[in-house]
Structure formats: C-alpha cells, structure tokens
C-alpha positions as CSV (number, residue, x, y, z in Angstrom):
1,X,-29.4,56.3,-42.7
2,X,-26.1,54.9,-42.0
3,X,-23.4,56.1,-39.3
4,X,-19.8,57.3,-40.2
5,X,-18.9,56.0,-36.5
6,X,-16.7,52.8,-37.2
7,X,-18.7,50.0,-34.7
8,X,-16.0,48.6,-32.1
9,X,-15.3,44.9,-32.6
10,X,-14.9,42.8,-29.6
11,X,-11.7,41.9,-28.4
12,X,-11.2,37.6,-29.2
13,X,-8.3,37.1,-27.2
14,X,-8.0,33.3,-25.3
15,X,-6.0,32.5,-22.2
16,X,-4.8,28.9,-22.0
17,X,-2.9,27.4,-19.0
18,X,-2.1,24.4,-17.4
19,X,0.8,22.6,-15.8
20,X,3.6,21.3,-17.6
21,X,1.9,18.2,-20.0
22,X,-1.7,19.4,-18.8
23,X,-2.5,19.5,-22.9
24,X,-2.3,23.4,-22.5
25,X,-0.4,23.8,-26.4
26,X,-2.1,21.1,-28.4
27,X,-5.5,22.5,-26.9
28,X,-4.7,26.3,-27.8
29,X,-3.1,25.2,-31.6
30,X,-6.7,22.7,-31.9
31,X,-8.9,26.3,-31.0
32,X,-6.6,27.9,-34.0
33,X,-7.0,25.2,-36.9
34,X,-10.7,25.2,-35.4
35,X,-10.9,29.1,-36.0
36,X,-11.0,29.1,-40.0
37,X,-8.1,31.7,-40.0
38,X,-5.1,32.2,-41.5
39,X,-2.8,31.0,-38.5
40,X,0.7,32.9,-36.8
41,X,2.2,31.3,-34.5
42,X,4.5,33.2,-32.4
43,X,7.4,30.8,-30.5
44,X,8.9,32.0,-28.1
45,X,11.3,29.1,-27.1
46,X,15.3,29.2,-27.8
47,X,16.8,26.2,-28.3
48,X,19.4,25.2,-25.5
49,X,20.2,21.3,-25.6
50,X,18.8,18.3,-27.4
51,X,16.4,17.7,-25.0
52,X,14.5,21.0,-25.7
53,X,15.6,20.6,-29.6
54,X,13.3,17.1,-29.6
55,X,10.6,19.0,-27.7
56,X,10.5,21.8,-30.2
57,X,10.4,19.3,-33.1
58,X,7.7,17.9,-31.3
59,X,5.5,20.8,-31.8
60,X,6.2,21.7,-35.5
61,X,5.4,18.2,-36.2
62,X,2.2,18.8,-34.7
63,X,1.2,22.0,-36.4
64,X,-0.3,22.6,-39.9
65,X,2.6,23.4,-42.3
66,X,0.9,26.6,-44.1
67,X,0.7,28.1,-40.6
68,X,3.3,31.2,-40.5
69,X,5.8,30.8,-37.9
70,X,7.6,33.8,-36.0
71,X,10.5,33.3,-33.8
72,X,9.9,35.7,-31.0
73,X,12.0,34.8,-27.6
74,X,12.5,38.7,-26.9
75,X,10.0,40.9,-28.5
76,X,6.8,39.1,-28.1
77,X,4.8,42.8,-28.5
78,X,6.3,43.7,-32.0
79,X,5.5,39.8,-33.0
80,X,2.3,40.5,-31.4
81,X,1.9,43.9,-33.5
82,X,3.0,42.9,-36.3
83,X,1.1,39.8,-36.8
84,X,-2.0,40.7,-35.2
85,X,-4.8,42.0,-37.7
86,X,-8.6,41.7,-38.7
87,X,-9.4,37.6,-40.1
88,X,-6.1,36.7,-38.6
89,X,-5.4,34.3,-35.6
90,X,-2.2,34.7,-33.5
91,X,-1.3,31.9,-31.1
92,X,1.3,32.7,-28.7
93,X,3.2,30.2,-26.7
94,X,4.3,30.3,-24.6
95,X,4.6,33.2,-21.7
96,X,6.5,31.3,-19.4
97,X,9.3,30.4,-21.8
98,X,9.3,34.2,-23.0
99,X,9.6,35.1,-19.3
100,X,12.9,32.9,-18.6
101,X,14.2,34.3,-21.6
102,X,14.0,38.2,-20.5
103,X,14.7,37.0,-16.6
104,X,17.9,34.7,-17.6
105,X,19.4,35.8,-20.5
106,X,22.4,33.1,-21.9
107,X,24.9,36.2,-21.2
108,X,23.9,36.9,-17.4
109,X,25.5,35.1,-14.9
110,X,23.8,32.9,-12.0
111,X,25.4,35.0,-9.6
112,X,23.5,38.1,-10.1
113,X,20.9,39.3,-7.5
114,X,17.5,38.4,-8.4
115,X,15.7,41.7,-9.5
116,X,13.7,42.5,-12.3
117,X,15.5,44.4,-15.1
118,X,14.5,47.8,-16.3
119,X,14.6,46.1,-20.4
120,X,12.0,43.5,-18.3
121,X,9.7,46.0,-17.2
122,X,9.8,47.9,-20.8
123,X,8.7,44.3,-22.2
124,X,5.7,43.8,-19.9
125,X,4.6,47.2,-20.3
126,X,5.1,46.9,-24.8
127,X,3.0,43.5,-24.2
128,X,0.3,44.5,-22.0
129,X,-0.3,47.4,-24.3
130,X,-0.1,45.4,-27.9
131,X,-2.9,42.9,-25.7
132,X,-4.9,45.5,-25.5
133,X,-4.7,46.8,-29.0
134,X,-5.2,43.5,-30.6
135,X,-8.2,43.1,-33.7
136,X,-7.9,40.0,-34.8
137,X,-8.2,36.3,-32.9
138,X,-5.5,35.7,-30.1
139,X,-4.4,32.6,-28.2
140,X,-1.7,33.1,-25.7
141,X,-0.5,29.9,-23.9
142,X,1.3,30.0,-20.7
143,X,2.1,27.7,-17.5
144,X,0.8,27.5,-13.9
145,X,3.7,27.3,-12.1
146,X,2.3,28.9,-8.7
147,X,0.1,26.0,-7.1
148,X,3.0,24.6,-4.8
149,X,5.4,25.3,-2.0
150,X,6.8,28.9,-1.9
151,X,10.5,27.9,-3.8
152,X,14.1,28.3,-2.6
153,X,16.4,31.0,-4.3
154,X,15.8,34.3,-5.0
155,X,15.5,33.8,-8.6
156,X,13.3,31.6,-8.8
157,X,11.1,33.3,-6.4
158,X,11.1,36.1,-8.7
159,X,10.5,33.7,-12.1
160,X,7.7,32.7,-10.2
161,X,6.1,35.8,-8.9
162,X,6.6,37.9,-11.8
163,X,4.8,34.5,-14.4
164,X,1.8,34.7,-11.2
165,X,1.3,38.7,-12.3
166,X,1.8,38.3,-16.2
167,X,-0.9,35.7,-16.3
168,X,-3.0,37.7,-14.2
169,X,-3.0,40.8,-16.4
170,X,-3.5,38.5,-19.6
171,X,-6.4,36.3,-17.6
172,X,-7.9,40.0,-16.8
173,X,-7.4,41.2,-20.1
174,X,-9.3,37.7,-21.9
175,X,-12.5,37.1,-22.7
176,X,-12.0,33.8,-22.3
177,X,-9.7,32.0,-20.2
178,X,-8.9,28.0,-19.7
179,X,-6.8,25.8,-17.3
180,X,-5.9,22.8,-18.8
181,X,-5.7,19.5,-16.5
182,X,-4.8,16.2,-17.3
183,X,-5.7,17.2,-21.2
184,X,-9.2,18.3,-20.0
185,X,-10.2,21.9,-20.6
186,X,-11.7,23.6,-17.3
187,X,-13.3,27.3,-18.5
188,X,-12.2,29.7,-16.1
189,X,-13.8,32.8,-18.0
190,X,-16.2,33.6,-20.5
C-alpha cells in the first residue's frame, strides 16, 4: 500500500561565515562543485572602482564556467526563488554586500539619518520567507563583522546591527552552519 501524502524533504540549506579573507567564499563554492549539482550562483556585489572590479574577477576565475551566474545586488529573494528547485544548488554570496547595497544605495546621500528603509524591511522579510521555502541545496555566504569595538557613526552602527540579525535568522534557519578562520572551517551547527 502506498501513500498519496507527498514525504517532506529536509531543508539543505548551509551558512558560511568568516571574517574578511577567512576562506569563507572559496569554502562555500568547494561544498557546491562538491555537491554533484547543477550550480547558481547568485552575486550580489556591484561593481564600484577597480579595486572591487579585480576582486570580482578574482572570483569568476575561480569558479567552474558551466556554473549559471545571476546578478542579484537588490532582489536576492526572487534570485533565490527563481533559481532554487529540487537537484539544484544555489550559492549565495554574499549577505553582507547585498546588505550595503539596500542600506547605501549609489543615489542616497551620506547625509541622511541612519534608519532602516521601509523597501529594506520588505527585502528581509521576501528573503527570510524564500529561505524558508527553499527545496533544493543552498549555500549562503556572509561576513562576521560584529566581533570588535562597538563603531562610530550612526550608519555604520546600523550596517552592523542590522548584518548581526540577518545572519542570525539565516544561522537559525540552517541546518548547517560554518565560521571560517584563517581558511579553516569551524562547524557551528549541524
């Protein structure tokens, strides 16, 4: 006898942080080539100066060619959606630039007083609900920025508070989560 109820699937979703050059990205894109699966990788960068340009570069160099790459320095949740499925692995990185880019967007200016923007919230809420939809494999990459002194400036109090909760709703929404140091992985969860 067989059952017509459809058998839940586990969610497979990976958190992976680190400090900046902790080994955090080539870690999380080494778990995706290691996963068998078809491969999209969501970027979430935009390019400002030649600096960032030759760090970008960087990282396609690094990466598989027949990976699919989506551009996604806005909407990370309809990225997420629309890439996410059964036999597919989504690697997502990174949070933190994805967070400067709704937080400081190229048309705001410096000036403004730190608050969090209502098209912010309506992001974080979109995300945290296509993280908890997801079916197939997914590797989300951010930075841990919160391990020092408390910073100076409004804004950047707020860039750093408001990363601190985002990865704390994705660690608590992983199965498995990972802080990178000094290129060794550390398990956190799972």
């Amino acid at each position: 006898m067989t059952s017509n109820v459809p058998v839940a699937t586990p969610r497979d979703l990976t958190f992976i942080l680190g400090g900046a050059r902790s080994g955090k990205s080539a870690h999380a894109e080494r778990l995706a080539a290691e996963s068998g699966l078809p491969v999209a990788y969501l970027a979430t960068a935009r390019i400002g100066d030649d600096e960032f340009a030759e760090r970008v570069r960087h990282h396609r160099e690094r990466r598989p060619a027949h990976w699919t790459l989506v551009e996604a320095p806005l909407d990370l949740a309809g990225a997420l959606r629309e890439a996410d499925r059964a036999g597919q692995c989504v690697l997502i990185d990174c949070l933190t630039l994805w967070l400067a880019n709704l937080l400081c967007p190229p048309e705001s200016m410096h000036d403004e007083p730190a608050t969090l923007s209502h098209q912010a919230m309506q992001a974080f809420d979109a995300f945290d609900r296509a993280l908890a939809d997801v079916r197939g494999k997914v590797i989300v990459v951010s930075n841990e920025i919160g391990l020092g002194v408390v910073p100076l400036g409004s804004v950047t109090r707020l860039y750093v508070d408001e990363l601190g909760r985002l990865n704390q709703r994705v660690a608590a929404a992983s199965t498995r989560a990972t802080l990178m140091v000094a290129g060794l992985p550390l398990a956190l969860k799972g």
